[in-house]
C-alpha positions as CSV (number, residue, x, y, z in Angstrom):
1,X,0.6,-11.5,-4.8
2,X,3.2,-12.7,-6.7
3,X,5.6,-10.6,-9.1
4,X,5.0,-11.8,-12.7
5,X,8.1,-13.0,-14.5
6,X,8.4,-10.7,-16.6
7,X,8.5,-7.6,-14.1
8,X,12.0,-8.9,-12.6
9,X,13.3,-9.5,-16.3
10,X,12.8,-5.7,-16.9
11,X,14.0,-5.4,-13.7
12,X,17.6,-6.7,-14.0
13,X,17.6,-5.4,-17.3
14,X,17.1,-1.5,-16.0
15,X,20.5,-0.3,-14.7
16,X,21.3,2.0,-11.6
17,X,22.7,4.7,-14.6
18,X,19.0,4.4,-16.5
19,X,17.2,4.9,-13.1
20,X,19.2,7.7,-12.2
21,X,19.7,9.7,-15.6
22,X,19.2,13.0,-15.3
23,X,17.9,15.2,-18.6
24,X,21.6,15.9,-19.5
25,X,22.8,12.5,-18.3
26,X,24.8,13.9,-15.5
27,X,25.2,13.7,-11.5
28,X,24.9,9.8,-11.7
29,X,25.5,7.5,-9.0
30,X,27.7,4.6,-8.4
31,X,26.5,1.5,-8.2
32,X,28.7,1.2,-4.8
33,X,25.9,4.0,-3.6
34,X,22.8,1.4,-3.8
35,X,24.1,0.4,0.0
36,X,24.8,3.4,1.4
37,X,21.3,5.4,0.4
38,X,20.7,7.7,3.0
39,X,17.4,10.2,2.0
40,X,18.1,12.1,5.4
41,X,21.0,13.1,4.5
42,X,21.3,13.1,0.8
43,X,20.7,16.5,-0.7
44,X,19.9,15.0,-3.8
45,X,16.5,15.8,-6.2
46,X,16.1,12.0,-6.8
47,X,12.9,9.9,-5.5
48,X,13.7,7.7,-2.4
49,X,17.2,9.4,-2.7
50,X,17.8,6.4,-5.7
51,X,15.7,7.4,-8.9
52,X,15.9,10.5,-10.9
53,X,12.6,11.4,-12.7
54,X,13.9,10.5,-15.9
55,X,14.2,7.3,-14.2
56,X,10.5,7.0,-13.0
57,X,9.6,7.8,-16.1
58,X,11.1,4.9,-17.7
59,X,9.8,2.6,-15.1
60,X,6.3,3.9,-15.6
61,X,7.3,3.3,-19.6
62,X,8.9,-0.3,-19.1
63,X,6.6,-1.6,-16.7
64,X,3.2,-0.1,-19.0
65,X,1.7,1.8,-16.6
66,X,1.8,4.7,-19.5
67,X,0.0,2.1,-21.7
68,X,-2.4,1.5,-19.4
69,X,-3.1,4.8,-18.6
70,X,-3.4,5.6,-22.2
71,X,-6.1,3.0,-22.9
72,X,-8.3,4.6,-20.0
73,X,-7.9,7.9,-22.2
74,X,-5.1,9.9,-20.4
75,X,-2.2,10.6,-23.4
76,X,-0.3,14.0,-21.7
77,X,0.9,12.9,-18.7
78,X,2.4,15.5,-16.1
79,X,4.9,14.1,-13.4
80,X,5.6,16.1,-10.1
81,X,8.4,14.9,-7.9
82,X,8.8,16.5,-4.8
83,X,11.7,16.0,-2.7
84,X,11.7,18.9,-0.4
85,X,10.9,17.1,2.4
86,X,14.5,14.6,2.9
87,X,12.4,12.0,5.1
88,X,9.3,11.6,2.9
89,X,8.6,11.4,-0.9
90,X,6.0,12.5,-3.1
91,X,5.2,11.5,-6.1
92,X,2.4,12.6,-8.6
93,X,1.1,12.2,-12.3
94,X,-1.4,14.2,-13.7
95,X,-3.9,13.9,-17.0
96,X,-2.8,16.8,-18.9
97,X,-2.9,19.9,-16.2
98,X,-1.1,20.1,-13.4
99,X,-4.7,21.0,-11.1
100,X,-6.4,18.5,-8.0
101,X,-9.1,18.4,-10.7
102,X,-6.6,16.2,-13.0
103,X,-4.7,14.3,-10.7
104,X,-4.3,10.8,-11.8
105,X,-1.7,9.2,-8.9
106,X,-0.3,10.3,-5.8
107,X,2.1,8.1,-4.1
108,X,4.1,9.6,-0.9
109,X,6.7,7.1,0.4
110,X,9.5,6.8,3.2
111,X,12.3,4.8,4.7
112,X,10.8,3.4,7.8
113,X,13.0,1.2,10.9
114,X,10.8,-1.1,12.4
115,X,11.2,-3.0,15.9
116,X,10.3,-6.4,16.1
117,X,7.8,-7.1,19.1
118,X,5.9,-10.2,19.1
119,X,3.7,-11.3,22.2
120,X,5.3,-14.9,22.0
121,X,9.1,-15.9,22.1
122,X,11.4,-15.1,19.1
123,X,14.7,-14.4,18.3
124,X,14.3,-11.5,16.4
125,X,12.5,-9.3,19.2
126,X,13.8,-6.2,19.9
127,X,15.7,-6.3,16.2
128,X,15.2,-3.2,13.4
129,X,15.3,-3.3,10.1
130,X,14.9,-0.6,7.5
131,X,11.5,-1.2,5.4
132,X,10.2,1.1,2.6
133,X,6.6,2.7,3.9
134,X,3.9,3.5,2.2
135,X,2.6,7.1,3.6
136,X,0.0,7.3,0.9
137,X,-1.1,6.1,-2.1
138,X,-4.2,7.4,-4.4
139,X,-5.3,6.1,-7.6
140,X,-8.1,8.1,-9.2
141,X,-10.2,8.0,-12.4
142,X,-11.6,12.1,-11.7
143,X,-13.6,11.6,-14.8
144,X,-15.4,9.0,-14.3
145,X,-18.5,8.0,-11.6
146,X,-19.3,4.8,-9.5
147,X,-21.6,2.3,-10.2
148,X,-23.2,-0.8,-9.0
149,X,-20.4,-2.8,-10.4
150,X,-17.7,-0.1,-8.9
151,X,-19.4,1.0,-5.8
152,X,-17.7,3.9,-3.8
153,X,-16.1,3.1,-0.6
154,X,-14.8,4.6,2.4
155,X,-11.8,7.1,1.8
156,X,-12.5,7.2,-2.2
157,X,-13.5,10.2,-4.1
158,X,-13.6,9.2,-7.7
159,X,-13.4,5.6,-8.7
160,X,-9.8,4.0,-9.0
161,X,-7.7,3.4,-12.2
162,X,-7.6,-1.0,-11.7
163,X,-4.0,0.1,-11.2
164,X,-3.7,-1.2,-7.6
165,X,-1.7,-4.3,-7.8
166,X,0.7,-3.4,-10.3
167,X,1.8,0.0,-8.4
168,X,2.0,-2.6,-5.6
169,X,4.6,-4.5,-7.7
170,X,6.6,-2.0,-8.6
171,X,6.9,-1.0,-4.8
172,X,7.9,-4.4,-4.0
173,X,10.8,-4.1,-6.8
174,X,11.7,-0.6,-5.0
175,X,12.1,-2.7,-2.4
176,X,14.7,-5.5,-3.7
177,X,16.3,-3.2,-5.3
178,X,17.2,-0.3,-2.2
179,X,18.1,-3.3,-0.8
180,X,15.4,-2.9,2.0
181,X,14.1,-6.0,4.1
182,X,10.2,-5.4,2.9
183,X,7.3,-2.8,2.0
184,X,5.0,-1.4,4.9
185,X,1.3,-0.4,4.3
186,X,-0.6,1.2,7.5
187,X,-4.3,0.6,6.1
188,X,-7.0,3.3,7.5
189,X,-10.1,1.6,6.1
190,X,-11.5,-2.1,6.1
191,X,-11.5,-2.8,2.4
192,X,-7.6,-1.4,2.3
193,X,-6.6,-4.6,5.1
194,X,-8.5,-7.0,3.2
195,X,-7.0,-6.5,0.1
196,X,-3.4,-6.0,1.3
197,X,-4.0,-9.4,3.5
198,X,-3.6,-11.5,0.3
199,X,0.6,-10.5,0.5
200,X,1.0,-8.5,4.1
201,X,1.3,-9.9,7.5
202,X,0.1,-7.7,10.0
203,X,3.2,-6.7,12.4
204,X,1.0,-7.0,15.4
205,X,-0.3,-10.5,15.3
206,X,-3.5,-9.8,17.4
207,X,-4.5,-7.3,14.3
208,X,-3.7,-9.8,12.0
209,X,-6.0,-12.3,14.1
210,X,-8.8,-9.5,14.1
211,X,-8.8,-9.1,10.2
212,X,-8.9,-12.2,10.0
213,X,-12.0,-12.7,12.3
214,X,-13.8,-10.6,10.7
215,X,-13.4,-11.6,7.0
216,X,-14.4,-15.0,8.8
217,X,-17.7,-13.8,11.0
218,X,-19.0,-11.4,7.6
219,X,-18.0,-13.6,4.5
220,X,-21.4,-13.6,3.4
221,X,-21.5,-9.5,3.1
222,X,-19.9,-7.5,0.1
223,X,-17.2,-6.1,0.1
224,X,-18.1,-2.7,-0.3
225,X,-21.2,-3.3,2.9
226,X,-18.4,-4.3,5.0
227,X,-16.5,-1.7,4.2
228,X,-19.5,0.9,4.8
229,X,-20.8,-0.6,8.0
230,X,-17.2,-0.8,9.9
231,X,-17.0,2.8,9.0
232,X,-20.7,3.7,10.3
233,X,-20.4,1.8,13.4
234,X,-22.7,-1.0,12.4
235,X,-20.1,-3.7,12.8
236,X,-20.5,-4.9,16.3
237,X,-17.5,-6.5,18.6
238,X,-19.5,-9.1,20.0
239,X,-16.8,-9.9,22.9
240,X,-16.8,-6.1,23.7
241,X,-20.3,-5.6,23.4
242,X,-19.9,-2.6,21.5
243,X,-19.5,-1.4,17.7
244,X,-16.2,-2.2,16.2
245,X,-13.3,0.7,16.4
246,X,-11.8,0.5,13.3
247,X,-7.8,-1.1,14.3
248,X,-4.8,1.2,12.2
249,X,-1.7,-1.1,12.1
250,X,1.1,-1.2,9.9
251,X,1.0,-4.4,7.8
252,X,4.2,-6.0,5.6
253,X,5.4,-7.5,2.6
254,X,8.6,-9.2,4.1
255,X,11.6,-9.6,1.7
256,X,14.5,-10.2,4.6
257,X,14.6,-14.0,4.8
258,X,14.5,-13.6,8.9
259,X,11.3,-11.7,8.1
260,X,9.9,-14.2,6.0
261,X,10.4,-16.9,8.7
262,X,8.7,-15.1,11.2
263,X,5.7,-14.3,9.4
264,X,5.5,-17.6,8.2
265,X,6.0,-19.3,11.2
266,X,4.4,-22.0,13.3
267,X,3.9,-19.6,16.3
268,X,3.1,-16.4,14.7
269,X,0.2,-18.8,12.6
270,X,-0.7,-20.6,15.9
271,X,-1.2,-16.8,17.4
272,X,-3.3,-15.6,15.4
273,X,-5.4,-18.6,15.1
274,X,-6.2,-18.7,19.1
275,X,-6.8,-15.1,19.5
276,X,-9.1,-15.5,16.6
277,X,-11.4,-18.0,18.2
278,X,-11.3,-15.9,21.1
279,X,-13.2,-13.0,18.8
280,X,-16.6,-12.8,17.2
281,X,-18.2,-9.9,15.0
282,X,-21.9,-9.6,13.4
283,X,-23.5,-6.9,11.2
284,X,-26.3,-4.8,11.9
285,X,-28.4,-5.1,8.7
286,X,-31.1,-3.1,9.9
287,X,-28.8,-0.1,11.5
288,X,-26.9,-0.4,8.3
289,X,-29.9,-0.1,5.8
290,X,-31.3,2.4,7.8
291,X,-28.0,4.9,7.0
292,X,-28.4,4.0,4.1
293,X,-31.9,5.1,3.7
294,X,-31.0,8.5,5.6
295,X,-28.1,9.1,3.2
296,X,-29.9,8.7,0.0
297,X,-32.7,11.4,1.4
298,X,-30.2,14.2,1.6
């Protein structure tokens, strides 16, 4: 995934005193402060110890997610931001009340060190650096119902808001501009990996080889039966001899050039390519169906 143009035009163009107004345009902070963020410590109200809600609200503005959101019918949006908690941010938007029944987006977010700890040689083992995590994020459409097109998957209550990517985006701009060296995701579900594969690296290599396996071995499944099967244990390990345990890993977007080496690298490629050929998955249509059978007579 690539950030369009456009997004880092509005980005440079959005200054540190826009992102952190406050209604009454006061308790800003200094530019010299973008280096020296600190949420742990920082008894400040604003998201990610950086952005005020005033601010969020004129990224959600500049960037058109309010646009967006309006031509799926939601006009009256409500914002919570919830900052109690110094280590880990929340932050929610609403369709008019401020109930579960009307929540639109829910995105709960911390600063995370990571330690570098590859199976192969590499200079950068046993080196931290400070990433942005994603602790949860939830994209809902409560209104509206599945269908064949926009089939339900694992994890997901109402169907999604097509909003995915671009909140990704915006993370990834979070990310340049807290001056962090990339975005973590820690996927719980199948269809989660695989769509954060196309931009994340798995930290652990051997993960990244499994995902990889398996989008190889069931190609010829939708997305959505994958999905399903991994999660009803009809997904079989075929090395293990037993039903695939669904693997929870944290995955990255790298943005420190170090980071982007690694990940890009001969040997961390070369990894995951062997240990790959080493795995081999199949799906159990007829275990699967039959779930699916039982399911629908309930």
């Amino acid at each position: 995934m690539k950030i369009p143009k456009k997004y880092w035009q509005i980005a440079k163009r959005l200054s540190t005193a826009q992102l952190q107004r406050e209604d009454d345009d006061s308790d800003i902070i200094n530019e010299a402060d973008l280096f020296n963020i600190d949420i742990g410590k920082r008894g400040r109200n604003c998201f990610l110890g950086y952005y005020s809600l005033e601010g969020l609200k004129l990224v959600f503005e500049k960037y058109g997610v309010i646009d967006d959101l309006k031509k799926i019918g939601f006009n009256k949006i409500i914002y919570d931001l919830d900052t109690a908690d110094p280590y880990l941010h929340r932050l929610t938007l609403y369709n008019q009340h401020k109930t579960p029944r009307d929540m639109l987006v829910e995105i709960v977010l911390k600063k995370q060190s990571i330690i570098i700890d590859m199976p192969f040689e590499n200079a950068l083992n046993g080196k931290s650096f400070e990433t942005l995590a994603i602790e949860w994020m939830g994209m809902q459409n409560p209104y509206s119902q599945f269908t064949r097109k926009r089939p339900q998957l694992p994890g997901q209550k109402y169907p999604g808001l097509g909003l995915a990517s671009k909140a990704v985006e915006l993370l990834m701009i979070m990310c340049w501009r807290l001056n962090l060296a990339g975005l973590i995701n820690t996927p719980d579900h199948y269809h989660n990996a695989y769509v954060y594969s196309r931009i994340f690296f798995y930290l652990n290599p051997l993960y990244q080889a499994r995902l990889s396996a398996l989008v190889r071995d069931l190609k010829k499944y939708p997305l959505d039966m994958i999905a399903w099967a991994i999660e009803w244990g009809a997904v079989y390990d075929q090395v293990q001899n037993k039903p695939l345990e669904w693997f929870v890993g944290k995955q990255i977007v790298p943005f420190n050039e170090q980071l982007k080496k690694l990940f890009n690298s001969k040997e961390y490629k070369q990894y995951v390519k062997e240990n790959m050929s080493k795995l081999k998955y199949t799906l159990d249509k007829e275990k699967y169906y039959n779930i699916v059978k039982e399911r629908k007579t309930r």
